[in-house]
C-alpha positions in Angstrom: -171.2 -175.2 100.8 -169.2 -173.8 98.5 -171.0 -175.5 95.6 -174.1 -175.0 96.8 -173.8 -171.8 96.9 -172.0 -171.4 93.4 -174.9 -173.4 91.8 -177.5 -170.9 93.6 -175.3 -168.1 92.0 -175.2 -169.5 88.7 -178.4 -171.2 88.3 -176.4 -174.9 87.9 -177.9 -177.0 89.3 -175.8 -179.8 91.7 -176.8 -182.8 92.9 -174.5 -183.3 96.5 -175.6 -186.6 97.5 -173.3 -187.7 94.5 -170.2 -187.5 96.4 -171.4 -190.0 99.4 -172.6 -192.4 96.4 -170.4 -195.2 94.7 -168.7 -192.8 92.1 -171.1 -193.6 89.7 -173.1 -190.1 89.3 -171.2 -187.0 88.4 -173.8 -185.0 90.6 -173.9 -182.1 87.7 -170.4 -181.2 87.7 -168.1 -181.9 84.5 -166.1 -184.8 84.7 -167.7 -185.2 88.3 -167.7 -189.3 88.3 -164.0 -189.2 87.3 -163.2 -186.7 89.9 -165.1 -188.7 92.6 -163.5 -192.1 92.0 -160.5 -190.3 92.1 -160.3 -189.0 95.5 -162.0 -192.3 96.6 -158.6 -194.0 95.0 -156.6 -191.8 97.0 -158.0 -193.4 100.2 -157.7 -196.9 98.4 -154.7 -198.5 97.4 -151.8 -197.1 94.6 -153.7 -199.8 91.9 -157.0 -197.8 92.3 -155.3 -194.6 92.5 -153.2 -195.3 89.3 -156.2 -196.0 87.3 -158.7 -193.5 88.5 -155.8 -190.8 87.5 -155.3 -192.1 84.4 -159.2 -191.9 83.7 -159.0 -188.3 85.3 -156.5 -187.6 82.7 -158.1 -188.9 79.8 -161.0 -187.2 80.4 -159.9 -183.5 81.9 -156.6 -183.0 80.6 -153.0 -183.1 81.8 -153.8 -179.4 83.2 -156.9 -180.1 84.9 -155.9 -183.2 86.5 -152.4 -181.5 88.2 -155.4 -178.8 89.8 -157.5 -181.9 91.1 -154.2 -183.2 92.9 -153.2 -179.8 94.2 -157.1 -179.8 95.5 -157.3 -183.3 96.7 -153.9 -182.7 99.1 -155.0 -179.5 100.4 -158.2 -180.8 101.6 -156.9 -183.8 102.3 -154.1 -181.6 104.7 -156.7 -179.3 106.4 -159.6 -182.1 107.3 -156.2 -183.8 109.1 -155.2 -180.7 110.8 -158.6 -179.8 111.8 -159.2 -183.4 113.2 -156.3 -183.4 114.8 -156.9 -180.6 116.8 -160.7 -180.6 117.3 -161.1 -177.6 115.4 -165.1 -177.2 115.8 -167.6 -176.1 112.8 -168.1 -172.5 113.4 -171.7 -171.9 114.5 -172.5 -169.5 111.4 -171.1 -172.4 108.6 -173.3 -174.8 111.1 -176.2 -172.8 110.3 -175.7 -172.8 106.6 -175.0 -176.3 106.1 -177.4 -178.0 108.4 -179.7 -179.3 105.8 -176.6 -181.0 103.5 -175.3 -182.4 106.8 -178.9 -184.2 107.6 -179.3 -184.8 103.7 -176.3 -186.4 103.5 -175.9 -188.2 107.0 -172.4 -186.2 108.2 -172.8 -185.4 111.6 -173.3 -189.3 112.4 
């Protein structure tokens, strides 16, 4: 949503379906593929992981790439929280994020 709606603001223009793609497509963001396969590593094994931070690296910086991790375990922190106790999608950000959700297939 909040990308979306950054885009909108700046006139960029983002192409979401990227992230539930192979990690190929940056989906308008810089360094977007890198930060992609990335996260997917995390989920992977420490090999994958290993590699796709070293690319992250190479192409964002030392700087940048400490900020994706920081991001990358927050999320990672609150999507396990919220699962874990059934937090529900408030109605309003249901609203606003109906069309992603169908583009993208998430409610499934």
């Amino acid at each position: 949503m909040l990308l979306r709606g950054s885009g909108e603001h700046t006139g960029n223009a983002y192409d979401l379906a990227a992230i539930v793609r192979d990690g190929a497509a940056d989906g308008g963001v810089a360094a977007g593929a890198a930060l992609s396969a990335y996260a997917d590593a995390f989920f992977a094994d420490a090999t994958a992981f290993a590699a796709a931070r070293e690319r992250l690296e190479r192409e964002v910086g030392e700087e940048a790439s400490v900020d994706a991790a920081a991001v990358l375990a927050i999320f990672n922190a609150v999507v396990r929280i919220a699962d874990a106790t059934g937090v529900p999608l408030e109605e309003a950000k249901a609203r606003l994020s109906v069309d992603i959700r169908e583009a993208l297939s998430l409610d499934g």
